[in-house]
C-alpha positions as CSV (number, residue, x, y, z in Angstrom):
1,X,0.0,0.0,0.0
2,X,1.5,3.3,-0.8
3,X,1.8,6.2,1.5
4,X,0.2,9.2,0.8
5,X,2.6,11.3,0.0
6,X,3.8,8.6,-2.8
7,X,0.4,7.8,-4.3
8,X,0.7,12.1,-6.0
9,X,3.7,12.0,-8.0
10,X,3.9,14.6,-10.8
11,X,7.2,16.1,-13.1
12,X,6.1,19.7,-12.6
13,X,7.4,22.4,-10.4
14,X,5.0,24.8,-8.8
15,X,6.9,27.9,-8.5
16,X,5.3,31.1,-6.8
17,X,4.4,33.9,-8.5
18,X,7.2,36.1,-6.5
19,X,10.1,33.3,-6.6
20,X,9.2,32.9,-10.5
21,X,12.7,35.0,-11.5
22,X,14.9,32.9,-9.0
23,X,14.2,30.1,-11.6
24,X,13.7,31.8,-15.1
25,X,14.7,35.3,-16.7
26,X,11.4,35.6,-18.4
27,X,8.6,36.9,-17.8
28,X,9.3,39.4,-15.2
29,X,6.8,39.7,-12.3
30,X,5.2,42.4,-13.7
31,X,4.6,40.5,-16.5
32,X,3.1,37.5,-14.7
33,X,0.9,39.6,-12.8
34,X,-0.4,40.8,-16.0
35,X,-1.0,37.7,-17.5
36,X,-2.6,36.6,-13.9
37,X,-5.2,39.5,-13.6
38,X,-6.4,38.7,-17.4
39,X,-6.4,34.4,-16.6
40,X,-9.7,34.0,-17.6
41,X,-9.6,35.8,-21.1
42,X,-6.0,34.5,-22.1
43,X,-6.3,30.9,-20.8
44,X,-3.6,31.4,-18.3
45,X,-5.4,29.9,-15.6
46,X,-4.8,26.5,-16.7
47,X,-1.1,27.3,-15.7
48,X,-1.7,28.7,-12.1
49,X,-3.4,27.6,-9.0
50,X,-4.1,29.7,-6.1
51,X,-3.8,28.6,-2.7
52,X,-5.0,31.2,-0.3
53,X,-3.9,34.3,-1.2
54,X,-0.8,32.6,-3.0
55,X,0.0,32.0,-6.6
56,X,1.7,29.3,-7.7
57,X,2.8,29.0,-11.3
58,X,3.2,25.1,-12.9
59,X,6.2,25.7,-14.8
60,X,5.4,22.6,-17.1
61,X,1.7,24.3,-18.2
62,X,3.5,27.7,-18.5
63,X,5.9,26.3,-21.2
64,X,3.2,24.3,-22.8
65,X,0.7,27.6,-22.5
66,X,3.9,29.5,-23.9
67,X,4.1,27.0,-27.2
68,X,0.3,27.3,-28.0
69,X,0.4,31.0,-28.4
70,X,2.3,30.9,-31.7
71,X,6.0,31.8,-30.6
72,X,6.9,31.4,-34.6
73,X,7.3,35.3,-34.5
74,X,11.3,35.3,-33.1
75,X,12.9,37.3,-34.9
């Protein structure tokens, strides 16, 4: 029988919102709150979850959410 902290096992990170440049350059907090506060017209909230008043960003959904929105236009 597994324990319970074995039977959840996922590859993702959650990072919060505030530790989000300790990890990654891009996008600045100000830029992640942005994207936060519009989460319901941008799909964004498929990449965060709130707990309490904190934001946690999956960093796997945030790269996949980053792919979908047509990054073709580096220049």
């Amino acid at each position: 029988m597994k324990n319970a902290n074995e039977s959840h096992t996922t590859d993702t990170r959650f990072v919060p919102l505030t530790q989000w440049p300790k990890h990654h350059m891009w996008p600045p907090i100000g830029g992640l709150r942005h994207l936060v506060f519009h989460a319901n017209t941008n799909g964004f909230d498929r990449v965060i979850r709130r707990v309490g008043r904190r934001i946690l960003i999956d960093e796997q959904a945030f790269f996949a959410w980053v792919d979908e929105q047509g990054g073709d236009n580096v220049s």
